[in-house]
Backbone as numpy.savetxt, mean C-alpha at the origin, in Angstrom:
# Nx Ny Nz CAx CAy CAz Cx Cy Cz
8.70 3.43 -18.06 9.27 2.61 -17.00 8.45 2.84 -15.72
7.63 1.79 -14.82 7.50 1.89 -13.77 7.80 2.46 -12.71
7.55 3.33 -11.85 7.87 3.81 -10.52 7.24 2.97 -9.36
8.25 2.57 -8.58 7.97 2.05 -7.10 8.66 3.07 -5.75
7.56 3.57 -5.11 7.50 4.59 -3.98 7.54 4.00 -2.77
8.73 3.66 -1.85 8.39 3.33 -0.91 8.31 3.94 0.78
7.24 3.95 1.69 7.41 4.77 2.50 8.21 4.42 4.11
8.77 4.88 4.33 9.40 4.55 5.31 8.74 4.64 6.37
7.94 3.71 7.24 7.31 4.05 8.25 7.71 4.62 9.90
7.95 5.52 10.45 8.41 6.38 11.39 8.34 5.52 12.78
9.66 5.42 13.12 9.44 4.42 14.63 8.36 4.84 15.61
8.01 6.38 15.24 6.86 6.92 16.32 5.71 6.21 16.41
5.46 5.60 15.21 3.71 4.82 15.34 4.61 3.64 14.93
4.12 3.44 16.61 4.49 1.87 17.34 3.53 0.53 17.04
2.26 0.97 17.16 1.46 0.33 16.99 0.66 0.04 15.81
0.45 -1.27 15.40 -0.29 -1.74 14.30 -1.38 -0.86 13.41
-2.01 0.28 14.70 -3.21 0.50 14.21 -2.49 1.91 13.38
-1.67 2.22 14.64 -0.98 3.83 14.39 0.05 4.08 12.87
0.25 2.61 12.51 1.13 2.28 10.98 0.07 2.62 10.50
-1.26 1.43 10.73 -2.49 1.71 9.65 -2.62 3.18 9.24
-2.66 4.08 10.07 -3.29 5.22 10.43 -2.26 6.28 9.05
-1.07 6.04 9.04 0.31 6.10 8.17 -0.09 5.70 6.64
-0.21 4.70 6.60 -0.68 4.31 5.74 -1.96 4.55 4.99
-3.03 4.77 5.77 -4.18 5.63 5.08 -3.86 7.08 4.74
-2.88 8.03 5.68 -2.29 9.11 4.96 -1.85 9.23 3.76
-1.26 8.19 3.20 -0.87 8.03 1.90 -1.91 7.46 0.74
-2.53 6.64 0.85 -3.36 5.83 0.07 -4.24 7.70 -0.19
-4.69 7.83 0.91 -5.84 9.52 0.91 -5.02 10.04 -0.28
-3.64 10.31 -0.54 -2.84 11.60 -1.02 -2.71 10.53 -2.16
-2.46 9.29 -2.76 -2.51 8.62 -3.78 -3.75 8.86 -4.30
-4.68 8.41 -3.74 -6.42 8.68 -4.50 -6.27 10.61 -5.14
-6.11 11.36 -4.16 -6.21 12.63 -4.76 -5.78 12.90 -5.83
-4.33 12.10 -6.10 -3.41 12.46 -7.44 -3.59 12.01 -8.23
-3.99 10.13 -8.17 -4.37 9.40 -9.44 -5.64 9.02 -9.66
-6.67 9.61 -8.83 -8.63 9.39 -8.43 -8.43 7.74 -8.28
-7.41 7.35 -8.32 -7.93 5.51 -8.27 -6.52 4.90 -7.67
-7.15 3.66 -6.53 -5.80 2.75 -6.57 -6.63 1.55 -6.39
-5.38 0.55 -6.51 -6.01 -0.83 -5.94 -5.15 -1.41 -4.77
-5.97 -1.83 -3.83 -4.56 -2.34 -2.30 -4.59 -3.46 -2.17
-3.13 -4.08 -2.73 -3.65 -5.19 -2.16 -2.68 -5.65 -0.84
-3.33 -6.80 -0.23 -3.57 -7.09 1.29 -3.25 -8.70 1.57
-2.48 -9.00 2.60 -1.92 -10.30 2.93 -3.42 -11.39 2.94
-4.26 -10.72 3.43 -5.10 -11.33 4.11 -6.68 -10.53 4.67
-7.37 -10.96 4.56 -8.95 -10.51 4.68 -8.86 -9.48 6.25
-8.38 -10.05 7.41 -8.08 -9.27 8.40 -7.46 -8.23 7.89
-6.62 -7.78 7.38 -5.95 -6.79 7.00 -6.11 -6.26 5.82
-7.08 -6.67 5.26 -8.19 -5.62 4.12 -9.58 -5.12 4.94
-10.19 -5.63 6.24 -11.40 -5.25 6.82 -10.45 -4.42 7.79
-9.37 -4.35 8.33 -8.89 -2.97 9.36 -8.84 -2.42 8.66
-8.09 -2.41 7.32 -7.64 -1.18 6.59 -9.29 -0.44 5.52
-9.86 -1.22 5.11 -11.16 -1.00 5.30 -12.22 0.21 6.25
-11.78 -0.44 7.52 -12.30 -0.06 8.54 -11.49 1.55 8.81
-10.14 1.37 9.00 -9.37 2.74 9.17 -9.69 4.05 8.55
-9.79 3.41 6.76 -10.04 4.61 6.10 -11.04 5.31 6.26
-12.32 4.81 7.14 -13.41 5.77 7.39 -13.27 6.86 8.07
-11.77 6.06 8.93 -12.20 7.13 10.81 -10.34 7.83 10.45
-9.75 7.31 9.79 -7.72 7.95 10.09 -7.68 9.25 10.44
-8.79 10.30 9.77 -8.48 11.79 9.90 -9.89 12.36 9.43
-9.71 13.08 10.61 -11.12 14.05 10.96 -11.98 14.55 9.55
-10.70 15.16 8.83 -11.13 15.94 7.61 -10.81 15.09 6.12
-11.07 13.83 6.54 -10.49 13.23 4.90 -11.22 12.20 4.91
-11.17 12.17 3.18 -12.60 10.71 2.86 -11.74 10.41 1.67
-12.11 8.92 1.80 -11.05 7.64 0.55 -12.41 6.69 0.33
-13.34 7.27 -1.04 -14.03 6.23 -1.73 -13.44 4.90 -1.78
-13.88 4.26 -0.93 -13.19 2.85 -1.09 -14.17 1.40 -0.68
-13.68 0.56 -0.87 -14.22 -0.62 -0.19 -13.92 -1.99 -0.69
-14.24 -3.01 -0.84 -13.24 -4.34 -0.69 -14.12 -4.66 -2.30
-13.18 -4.81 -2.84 -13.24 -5.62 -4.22 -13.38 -4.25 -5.17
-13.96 -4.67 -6.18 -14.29 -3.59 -7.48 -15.83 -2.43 -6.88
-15.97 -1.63 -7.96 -17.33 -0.56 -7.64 -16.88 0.45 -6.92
-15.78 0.66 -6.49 -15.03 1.92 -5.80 -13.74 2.57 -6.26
-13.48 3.95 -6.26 -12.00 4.46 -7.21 -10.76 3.99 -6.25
-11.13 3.55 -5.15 -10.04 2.95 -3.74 -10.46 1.55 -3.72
-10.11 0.19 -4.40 -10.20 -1.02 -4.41 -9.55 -1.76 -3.15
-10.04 -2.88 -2.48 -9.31 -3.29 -1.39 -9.36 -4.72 -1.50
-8.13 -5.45 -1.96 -8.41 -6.77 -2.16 -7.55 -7.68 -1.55
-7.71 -8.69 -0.67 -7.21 -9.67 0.43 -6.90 -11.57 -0.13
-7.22 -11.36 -1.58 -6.52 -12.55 -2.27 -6.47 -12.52 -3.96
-5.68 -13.80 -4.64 -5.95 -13.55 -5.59 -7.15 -14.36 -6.23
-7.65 -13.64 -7.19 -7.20 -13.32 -8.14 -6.87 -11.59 -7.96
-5.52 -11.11 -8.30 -5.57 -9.75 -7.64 -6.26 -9.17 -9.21
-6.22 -7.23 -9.70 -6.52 -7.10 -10.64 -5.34 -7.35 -11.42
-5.50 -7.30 -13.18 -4.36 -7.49 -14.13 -3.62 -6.37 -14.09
-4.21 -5.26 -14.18 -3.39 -3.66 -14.61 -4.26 -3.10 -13.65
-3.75 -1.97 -13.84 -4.09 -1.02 -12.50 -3.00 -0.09 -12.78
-3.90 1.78 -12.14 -3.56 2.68 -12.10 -2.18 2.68 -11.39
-2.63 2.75 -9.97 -1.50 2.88 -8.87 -1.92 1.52 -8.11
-0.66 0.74 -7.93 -1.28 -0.40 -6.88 -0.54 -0.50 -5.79
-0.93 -0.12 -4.50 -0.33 -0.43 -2.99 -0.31 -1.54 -2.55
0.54 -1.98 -1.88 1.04 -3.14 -1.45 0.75 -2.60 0.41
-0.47 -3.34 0.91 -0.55 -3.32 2.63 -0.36 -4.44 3.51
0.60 -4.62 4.21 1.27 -5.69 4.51 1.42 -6.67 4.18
1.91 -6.42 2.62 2.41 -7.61 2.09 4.27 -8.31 2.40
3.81 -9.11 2.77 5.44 -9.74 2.91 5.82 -9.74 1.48
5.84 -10.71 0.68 6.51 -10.95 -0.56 5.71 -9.97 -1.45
6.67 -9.94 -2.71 5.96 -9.65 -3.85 4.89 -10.87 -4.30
3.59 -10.23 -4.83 2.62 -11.61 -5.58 2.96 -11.84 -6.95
3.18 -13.19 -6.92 3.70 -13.61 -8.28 2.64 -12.96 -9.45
1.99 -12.99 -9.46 0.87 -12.14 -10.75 0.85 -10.45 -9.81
2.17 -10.02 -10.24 1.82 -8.30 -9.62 0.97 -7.71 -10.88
0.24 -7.05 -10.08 -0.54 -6.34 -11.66 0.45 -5.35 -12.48
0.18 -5.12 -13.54 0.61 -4.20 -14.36 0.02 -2.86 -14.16
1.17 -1.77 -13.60 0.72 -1.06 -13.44 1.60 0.50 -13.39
1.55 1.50 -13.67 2.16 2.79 -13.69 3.54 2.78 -12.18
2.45 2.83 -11.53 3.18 3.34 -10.05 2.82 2.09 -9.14
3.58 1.86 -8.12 3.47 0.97 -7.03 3.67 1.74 -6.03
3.13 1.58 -4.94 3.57 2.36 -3.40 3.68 1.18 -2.50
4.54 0.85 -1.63 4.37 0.23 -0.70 5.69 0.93 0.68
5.28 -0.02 1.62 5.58 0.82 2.86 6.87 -0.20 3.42
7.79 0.84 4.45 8.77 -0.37 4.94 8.28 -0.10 6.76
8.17 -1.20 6.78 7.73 -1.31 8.64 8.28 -0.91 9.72
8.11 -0.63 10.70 9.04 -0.43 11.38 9.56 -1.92 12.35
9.06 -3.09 12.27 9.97 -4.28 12.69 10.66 -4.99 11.64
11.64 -5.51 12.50 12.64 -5.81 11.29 12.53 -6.38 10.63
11.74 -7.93 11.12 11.21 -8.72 9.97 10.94 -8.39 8.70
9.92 -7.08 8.81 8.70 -6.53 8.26 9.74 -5.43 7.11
10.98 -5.22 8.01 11.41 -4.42 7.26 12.45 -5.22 6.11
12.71 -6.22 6.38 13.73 -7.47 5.50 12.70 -7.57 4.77
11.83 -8.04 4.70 10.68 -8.14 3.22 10.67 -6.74 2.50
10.64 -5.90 3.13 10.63 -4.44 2.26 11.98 -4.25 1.22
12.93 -5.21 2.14 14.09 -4.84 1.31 14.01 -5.69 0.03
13.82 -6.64 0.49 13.63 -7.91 -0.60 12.64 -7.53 -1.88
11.42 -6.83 -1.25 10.51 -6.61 -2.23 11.17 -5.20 -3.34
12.13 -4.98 -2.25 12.23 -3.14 -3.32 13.68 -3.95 -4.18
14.43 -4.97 -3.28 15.12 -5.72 -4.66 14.97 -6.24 -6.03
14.05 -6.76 -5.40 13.30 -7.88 -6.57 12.82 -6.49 -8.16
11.96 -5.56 -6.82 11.42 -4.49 -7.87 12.50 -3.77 -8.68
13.51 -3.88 -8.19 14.68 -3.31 -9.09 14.91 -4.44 -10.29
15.23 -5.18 -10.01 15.47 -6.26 -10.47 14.22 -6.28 -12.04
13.07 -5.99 -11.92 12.18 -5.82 -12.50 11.61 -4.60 -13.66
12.89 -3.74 -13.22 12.93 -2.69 -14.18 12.05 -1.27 -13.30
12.22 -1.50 -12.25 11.08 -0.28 -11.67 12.15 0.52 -11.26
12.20 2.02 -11.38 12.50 2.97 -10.80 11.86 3.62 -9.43
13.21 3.17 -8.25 12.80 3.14 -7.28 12.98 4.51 -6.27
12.05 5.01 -5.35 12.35 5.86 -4.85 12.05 5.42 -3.31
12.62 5.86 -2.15 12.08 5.82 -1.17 12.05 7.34 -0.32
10.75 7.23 0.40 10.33 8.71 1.24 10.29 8.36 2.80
10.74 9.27 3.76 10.57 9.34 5.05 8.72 9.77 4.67
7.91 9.01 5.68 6.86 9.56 6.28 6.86 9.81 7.58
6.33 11.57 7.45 6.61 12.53 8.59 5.39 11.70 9.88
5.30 11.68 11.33 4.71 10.97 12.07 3.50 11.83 12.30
């Protein structure tokens, strides 16, 4: 049975970049555990920040990654997404994508605006709904 992990993002990082920054904490600690994920991404802007983030988030940490296939950290901003996949993160995705890949584990994050956070709910519904065993985690700021 599937596991879906979701992280609760901390009202402290207010800002877009400072979520990003949250969010590469995790993707870093996903790569370590499973050597591979795939992210996928609303949109090309928000696969080239998150792209961009993972170089610089933390002084002492590196996430083989980069946009499409040829890296153990995949970063992809439309579909066709992949079919299966190790671990697949969800980075500001509003909805679930109708072709979700098949995959072990899912991680995705709940926002800290509300909007952002009503899709989280919806998405961790649906994922129930889907047979995933769901967990959710505070991430520390």
């Amino acid at each position: 049975m599937p596991t879906a992990s979701f992280y609760d993002l901390p009202a402290t990082l207010l800002t877009p970049q400072e979520q990003l920054r949250g969010i590469c904490r995790v993707i870093h600690k996903v790569w370590q555990v499973a050597g591979e994920a795939d992210i996928l991404c609303d949109n090309l802007e928000t696969a080239q920040s998150l792209d961009n983030t993972l170089w610089v988030f933390q002084a002492d940490a590196f996430v083989p990654h980069g946009l499409g296939v040829g890296n153990p950290v995949r970063i992809y901003h439309q579909d066709p997404w992949p079919e299966c996949c190790k671990v697949t993160v969800l980075c500001n995705i509003s909805e679930l994508p109708t072709a979700l890949p098949r995959s072990d584990r899912l991680v995705d994050f709940i926002p800290v605006a509300s909007e952002a956070r009503n899709q989280a709910r919806e998405r961790y519904k649906q994922l129930k709904s889907l047979g995933y065993t769901l967990q959710v985690h505070a991430l520390e700021a």
